[in-house]
C-alpha positions as CSV (number, residue, x, y, z in Angstrom):
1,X,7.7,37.7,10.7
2,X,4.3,39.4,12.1
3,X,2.7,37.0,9.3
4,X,4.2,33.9,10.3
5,X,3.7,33.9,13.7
6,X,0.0,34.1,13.6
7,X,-0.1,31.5,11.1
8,X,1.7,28.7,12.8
9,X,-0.3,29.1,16.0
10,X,-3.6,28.9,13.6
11,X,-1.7,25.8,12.4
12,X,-1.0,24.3,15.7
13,X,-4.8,25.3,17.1
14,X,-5.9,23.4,13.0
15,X,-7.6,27.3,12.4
16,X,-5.9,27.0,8.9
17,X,-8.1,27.8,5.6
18,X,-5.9,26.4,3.0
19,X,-7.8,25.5,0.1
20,X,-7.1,21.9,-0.7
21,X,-9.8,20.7,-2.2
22,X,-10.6,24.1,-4.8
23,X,-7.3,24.0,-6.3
24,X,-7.2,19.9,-6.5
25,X,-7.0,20.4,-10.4
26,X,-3.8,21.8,-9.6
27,X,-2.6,18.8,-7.3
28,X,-3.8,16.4,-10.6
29,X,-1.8,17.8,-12.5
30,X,1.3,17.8,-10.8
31,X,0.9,14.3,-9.2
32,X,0.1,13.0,-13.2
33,X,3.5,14.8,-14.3
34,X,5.5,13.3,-11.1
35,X,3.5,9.3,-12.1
36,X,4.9,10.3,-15.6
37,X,8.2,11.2,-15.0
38,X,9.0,8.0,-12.3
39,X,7.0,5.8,-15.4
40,X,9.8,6.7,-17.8
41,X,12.9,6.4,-15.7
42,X,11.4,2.7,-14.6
43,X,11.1,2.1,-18.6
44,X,14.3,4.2,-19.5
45,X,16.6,3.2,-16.9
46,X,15.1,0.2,-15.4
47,X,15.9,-1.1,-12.1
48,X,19.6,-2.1,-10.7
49,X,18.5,-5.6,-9.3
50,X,20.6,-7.3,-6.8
51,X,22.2,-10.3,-6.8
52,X,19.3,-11.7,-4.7
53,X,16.9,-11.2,-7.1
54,X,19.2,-11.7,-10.5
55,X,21.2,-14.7,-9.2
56,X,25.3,-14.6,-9.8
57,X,28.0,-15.0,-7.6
58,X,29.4,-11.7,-5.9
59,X,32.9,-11.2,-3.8
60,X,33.6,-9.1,-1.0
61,X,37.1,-7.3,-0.1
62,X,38.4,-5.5,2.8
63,X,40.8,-2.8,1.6
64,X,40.8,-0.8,4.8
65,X,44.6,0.0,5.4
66,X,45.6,-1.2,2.1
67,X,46.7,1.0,-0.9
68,X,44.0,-1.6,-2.9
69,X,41.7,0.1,-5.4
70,X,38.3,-0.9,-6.6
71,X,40.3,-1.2,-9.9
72,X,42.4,-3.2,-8.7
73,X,40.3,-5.4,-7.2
74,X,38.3,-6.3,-10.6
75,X,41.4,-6.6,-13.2
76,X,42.5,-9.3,-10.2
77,X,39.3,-10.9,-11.2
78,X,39.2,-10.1,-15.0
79,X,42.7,-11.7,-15.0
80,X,41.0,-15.7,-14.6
81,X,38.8,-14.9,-17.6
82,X,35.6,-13.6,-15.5
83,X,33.8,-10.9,-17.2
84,X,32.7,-8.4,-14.5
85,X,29.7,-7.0,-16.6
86,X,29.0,-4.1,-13.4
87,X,31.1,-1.7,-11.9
88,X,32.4,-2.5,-8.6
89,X,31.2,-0.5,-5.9
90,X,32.9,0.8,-3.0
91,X,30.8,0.5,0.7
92,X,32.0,1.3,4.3
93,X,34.7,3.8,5.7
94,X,37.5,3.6,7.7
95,X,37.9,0.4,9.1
96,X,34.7,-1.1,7.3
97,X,35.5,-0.2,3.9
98,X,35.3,-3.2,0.9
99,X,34.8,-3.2,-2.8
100,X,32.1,-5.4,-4.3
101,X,32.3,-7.5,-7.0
102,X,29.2,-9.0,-9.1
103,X,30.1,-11.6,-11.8
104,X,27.4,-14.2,-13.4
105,X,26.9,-17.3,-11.5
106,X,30.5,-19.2,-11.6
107,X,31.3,-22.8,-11.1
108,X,33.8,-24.4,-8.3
109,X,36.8,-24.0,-10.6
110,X,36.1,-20.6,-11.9
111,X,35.3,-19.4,-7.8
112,X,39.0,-20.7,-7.0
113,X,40.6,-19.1,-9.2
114,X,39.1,-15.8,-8.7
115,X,40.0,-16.2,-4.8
116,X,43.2,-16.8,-5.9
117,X,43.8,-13.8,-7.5
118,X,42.0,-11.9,-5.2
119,X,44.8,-13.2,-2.3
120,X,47.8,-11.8,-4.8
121,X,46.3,-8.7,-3.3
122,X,47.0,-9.2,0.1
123,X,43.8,-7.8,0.9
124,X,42.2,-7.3,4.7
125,X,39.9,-10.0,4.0
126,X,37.6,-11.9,1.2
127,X,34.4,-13.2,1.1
128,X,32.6,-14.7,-1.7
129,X,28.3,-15.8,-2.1
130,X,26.7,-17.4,-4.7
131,X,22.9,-16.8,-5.0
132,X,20.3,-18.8,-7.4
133,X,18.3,-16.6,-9.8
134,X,15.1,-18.8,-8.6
135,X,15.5,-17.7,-5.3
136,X,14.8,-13.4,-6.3
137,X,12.2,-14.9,-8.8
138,X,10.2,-16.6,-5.8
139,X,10.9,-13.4,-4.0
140,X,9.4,-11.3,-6.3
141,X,6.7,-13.6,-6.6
142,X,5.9,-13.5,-3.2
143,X,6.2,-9.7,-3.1
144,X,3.5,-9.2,-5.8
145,X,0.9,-11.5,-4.0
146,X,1.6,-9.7,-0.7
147,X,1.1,-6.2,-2.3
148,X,-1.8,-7.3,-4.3
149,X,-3.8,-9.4,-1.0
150,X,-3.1,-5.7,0.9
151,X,-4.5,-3.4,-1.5
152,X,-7.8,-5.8,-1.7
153,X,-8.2,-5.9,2.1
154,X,-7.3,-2.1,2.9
155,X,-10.0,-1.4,0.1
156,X,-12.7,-3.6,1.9
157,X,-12.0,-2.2,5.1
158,X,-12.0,1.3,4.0
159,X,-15.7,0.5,1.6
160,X,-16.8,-0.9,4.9
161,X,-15.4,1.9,7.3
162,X,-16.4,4.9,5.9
163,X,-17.4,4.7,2.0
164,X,-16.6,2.9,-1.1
165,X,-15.2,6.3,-2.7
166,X,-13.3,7.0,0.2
167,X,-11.9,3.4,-0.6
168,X,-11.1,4.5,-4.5
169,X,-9.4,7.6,-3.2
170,X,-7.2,5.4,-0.5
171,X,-6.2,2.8,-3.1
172,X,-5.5,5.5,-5.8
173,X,-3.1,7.4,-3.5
174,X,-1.4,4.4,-2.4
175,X,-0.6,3.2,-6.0
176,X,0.7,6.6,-6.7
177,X,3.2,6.4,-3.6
178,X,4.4,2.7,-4.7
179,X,4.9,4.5,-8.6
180,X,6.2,7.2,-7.4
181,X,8.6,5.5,-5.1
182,X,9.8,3.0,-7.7
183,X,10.8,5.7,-10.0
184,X,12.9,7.6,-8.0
185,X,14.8,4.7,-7.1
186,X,15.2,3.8,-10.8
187,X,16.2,7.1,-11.3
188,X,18.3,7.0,-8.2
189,X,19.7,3.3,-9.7
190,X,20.8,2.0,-6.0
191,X,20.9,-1.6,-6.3
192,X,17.2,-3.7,-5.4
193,X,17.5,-5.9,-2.6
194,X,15.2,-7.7,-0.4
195,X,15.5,-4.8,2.1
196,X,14.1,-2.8,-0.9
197,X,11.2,-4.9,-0.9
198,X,10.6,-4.7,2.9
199,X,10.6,-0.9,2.7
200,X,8.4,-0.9,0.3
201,X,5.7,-2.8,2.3
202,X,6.2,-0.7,4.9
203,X,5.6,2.6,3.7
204,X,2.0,1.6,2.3
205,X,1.4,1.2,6.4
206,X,2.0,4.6,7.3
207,X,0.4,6.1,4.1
208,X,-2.9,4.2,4.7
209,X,-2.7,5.6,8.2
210,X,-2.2,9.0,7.5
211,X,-5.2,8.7,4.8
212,X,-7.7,7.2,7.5
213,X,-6.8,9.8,9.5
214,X,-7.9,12.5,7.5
215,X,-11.0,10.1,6.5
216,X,-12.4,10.0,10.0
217,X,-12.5,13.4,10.4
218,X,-14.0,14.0,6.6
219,X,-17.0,11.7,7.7
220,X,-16.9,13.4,11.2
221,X,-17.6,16.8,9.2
222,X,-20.2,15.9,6.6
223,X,-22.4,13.3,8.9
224,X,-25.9,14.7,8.0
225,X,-24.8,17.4,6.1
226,X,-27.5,17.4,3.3
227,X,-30.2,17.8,6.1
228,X,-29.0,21.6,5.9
229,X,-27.9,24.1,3.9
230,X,-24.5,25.1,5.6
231,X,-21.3,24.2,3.2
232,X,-20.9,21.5,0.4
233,X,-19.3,18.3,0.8
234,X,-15.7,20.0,-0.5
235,X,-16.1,22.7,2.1
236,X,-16.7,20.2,5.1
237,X,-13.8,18.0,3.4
238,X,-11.6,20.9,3.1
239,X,-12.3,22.0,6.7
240,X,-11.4,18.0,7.9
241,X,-7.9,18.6,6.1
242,X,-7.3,21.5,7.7
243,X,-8.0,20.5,10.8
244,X,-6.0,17.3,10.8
245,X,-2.8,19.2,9.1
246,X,-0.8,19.4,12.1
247,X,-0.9,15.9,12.8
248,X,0.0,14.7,9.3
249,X,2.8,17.4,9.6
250,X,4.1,16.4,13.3
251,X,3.5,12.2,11.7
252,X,5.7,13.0,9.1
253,X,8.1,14.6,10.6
254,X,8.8,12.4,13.3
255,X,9.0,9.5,11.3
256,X,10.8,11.2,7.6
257,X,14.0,12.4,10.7
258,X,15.4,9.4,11.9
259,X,15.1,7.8,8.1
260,X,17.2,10.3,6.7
261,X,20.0,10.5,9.4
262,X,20.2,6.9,7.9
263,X,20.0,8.3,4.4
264,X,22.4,11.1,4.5
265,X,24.2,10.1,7.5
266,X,24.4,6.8,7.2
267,X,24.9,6.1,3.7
268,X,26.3,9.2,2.7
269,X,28.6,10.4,5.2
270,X,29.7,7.7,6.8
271,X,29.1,5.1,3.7
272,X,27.3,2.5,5.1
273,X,26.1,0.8,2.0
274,X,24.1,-2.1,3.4
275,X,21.7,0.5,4.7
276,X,21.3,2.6,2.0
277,X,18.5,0.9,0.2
278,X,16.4,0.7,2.7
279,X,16.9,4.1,3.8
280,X,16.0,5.7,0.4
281,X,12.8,3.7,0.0
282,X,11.6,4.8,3.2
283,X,12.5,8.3,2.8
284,X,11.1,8.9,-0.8
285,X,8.1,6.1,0.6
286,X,7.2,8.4,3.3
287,X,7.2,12.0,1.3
288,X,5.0,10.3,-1.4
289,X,2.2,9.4,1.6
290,X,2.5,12.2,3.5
291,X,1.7,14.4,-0.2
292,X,-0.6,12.2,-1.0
293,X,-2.7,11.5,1.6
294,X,-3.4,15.8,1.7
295,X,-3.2,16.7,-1.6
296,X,-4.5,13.6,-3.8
297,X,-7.0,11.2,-1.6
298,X,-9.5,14.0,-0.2
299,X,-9.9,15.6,-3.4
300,X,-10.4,12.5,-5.3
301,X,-13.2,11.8,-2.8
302,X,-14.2,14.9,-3.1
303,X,-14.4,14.9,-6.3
304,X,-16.4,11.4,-6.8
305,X,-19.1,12.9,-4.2
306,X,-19.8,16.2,-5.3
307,X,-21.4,14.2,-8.7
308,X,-23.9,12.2,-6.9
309,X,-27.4,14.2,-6.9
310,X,-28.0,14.7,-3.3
311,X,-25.1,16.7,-2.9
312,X,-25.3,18.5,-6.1
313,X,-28.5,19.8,-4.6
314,X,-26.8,20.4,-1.4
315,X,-24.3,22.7,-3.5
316,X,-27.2,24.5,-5.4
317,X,-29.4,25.1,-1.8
318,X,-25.8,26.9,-0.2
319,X,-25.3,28.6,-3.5
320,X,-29.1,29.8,-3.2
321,X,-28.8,30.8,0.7
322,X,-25.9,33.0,0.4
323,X,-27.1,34.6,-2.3
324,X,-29.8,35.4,-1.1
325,X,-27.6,36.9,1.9
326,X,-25.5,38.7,0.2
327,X,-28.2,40.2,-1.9
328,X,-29.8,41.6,1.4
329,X,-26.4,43.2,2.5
330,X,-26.3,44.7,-0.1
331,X,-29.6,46.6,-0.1
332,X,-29.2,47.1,3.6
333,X,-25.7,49.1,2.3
334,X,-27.9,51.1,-0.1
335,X,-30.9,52.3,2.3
336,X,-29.2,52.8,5.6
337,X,-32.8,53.1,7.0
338,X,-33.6,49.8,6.6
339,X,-30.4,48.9,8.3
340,X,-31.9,51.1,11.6
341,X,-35.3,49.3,11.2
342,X,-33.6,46.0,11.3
343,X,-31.5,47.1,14.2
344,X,-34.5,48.4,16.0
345,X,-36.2,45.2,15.3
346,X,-33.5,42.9,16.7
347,X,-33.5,44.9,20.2
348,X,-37.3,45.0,20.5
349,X,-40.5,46.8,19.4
350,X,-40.7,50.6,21.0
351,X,-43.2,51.0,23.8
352,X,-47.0,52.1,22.5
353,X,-48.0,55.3,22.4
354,X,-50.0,56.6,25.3
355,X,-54.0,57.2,24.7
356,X,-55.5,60.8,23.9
357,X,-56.4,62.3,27.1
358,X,-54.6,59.4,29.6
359,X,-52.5,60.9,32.5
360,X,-49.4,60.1,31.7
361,X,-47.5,57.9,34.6
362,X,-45.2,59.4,36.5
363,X,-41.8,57.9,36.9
364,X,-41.6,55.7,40.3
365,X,-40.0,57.9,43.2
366,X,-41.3,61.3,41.5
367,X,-43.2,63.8,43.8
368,X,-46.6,63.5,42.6
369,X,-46.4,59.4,43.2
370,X,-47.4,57.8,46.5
371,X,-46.1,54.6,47.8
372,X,-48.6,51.7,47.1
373,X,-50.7,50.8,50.2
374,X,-50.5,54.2,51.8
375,X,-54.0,55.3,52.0
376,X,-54.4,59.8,50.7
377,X,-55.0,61.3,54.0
378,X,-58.1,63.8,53.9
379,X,-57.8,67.2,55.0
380,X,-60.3,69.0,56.6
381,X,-61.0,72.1,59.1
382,X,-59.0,71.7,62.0
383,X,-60.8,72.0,66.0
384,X,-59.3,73.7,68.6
385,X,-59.2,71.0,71.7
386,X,-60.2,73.2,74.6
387,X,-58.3,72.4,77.6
């Protein structure tokens, strides 16, 4: 506990020395097994598409205070000759609860009869929506081109900001948050809807701000840097991530709470299904930034940088100057007498020695010293005044 306390108050005050950028092999790796993993399950699983997106015809029933089963409900439709090629899945609680029903896109006769069956049920209530397959198509469409126009002006603005590599780093990050995000929800295999697409959009917001965050304080730090020989570019980097940890922290936070009362309250407790897609997007969407924009933008930067020349040299004149300081510790350990000298020297030269056969000064207020401007007063034979 004596540990932890010091190092959340050197957290708060951004005093932190956590090596980000040294150990950014480390981060590669990881983020290239995490890219790999959410690849697969997108290749291996696929993605549960929605009616909105796959086209079909999809019916809604109210079982709350029936004895009516999700089983139930899809041999009542199975009955009329409908294949129901997907399970039926069960949304809401208490009062709100309905099964839901996907079929392939049915005609007028074939709807009727389902309904039909469906009222055999006596069920709370039915509802029944039939969706073109063009429609999720242009969707999709329309998706891609907004995703694609972003990335393009985000890396213009960043090139133009602060530095095209700091725009390679942003635009690698946020691809790795959309892969990253679209795996776990293949993994996950909750059902795509345009509220899935939405999220989606709106996490690359808040990871592109928490990345130009921690830019602007990278370019605060290294402005002019190879005019000296202080720290390399990594160091200053590493410093700006440090120093801007708590507010990435407190961001994330405050935003990753609220989305996952919706998650795990919302969707899991109280089974609100028609939040639930949103809700994990956002929540997996926000994670992925908040990781990335520490652990994979600044070091990619970092990395691009540290090859260009100038600061190569930079590295080599720090590696040089600290050498050499260390190097003079270390004799100043072995000959203590130098160490005096150099003490000696910092406080000031002793005073010169006085000259053979000079009268030394007295010390101001001795007894052989006169005040200055009192005249020696002669002394003499002294004569008797007669009276």
């Amino acid at each position: 506990m004596h540990r932890v306390v010091p190092f959340f108050r050197r957290l708060y005050r951004g005093e932190t020395n956590i090596q980000f950028i040294k150990y950014s092999r480390r981060w590669y790796i990881a983020s290239g097994v995490l890219v790999a993993l959410c690849i697969i399950g997108m290749v291996v699983r696929g993605f549960n598409l929605g009616i909105d997106f796959e086209g079909g015809s999809q019916f809604t029933v109210g079982i709350s205070g029936t004895s009516i089963t999700s089983n139930d409900v899809v041999n009542a439709i199975e009955s009329t000759g409908i294949p129901v090629p997907d399970a039926a899945q069960t949304v809401g609680s208490a009062s709100t609860r309905q099964v839901v029903v996907r079929t392939e896109d049915l005609n007028t006769v074939q709807i009727n009869r389902a309904l039909a069956a469906l009222n055999d049920l006596h069920p709370k209530s039915i509802s029944q929506a039939s969706v073109s397959s063009s429609w999720g198509s242009e969707v999709t469409k329309k998706a891609v081109q907004g995703l694609v126009v972003f990335l393009i002006l985000v890396s213009i603005y960043i090139a133009i900001r602060f530095q095209p590599r700091m725009a390679v780093g942003a635009f690698v990050s946020l691809l790795h948050d959309l892969i990253v995000t679209a795996g776990v929800y293949a993994w996950v295999g909750f059902e795509v809807t345009p509220s899935t697409v939405i999220g989606l959009l709106t996490i690359l917001g808040f990871s592109l701000y928490d990345t130009v965050v921690v830019f602007d304080k990278v370019a605060e730090n290294t402005k002019d840097l190879t005019a000296g020989s202080r720290m390399t570019y990594s160091e200053a980097a590493n410093l700006a991530v440090n120093q801007t940890l708590m507010r990435s922290i407190n961001t994330s936070l405050i935003s990753l709470l609220p989305v996952a009362g919706l998650l795990f309250v919302g969707a899991g407790l109280l089974g609100v299904g028609t939040i639930k897609d949103l809700a994990l997007i956002l929540f997996v969407g926000l994670a992925a930034g908040a990781y990335s924009s520490l652990f994979l933008a600044t070091p990619i930067v970092c990395t691009l940088t540290e090859r260009q020349p100038a600061y190569q040299a930079l590295a080599r004149r720090v590696a040089a100057k600290r050498a050499s300081e260390k190097a003079r510790k270390a004799e100043l350990a072995a000959h203590p007498e130098l160490a005096a000298a150099s003490v000696g020297d910092r406080r000031g030269a002793p005073a010169p020695a006085p000259k053979p056969g000079a009268r030394p000064a007295s010390p101001a207020g001795s007894r052989g010293s006169r005040p200055a401007g009192r005249s020696e007063r002669k002394t003499g034979p002294t004569r008797k005044r007669g009276r």
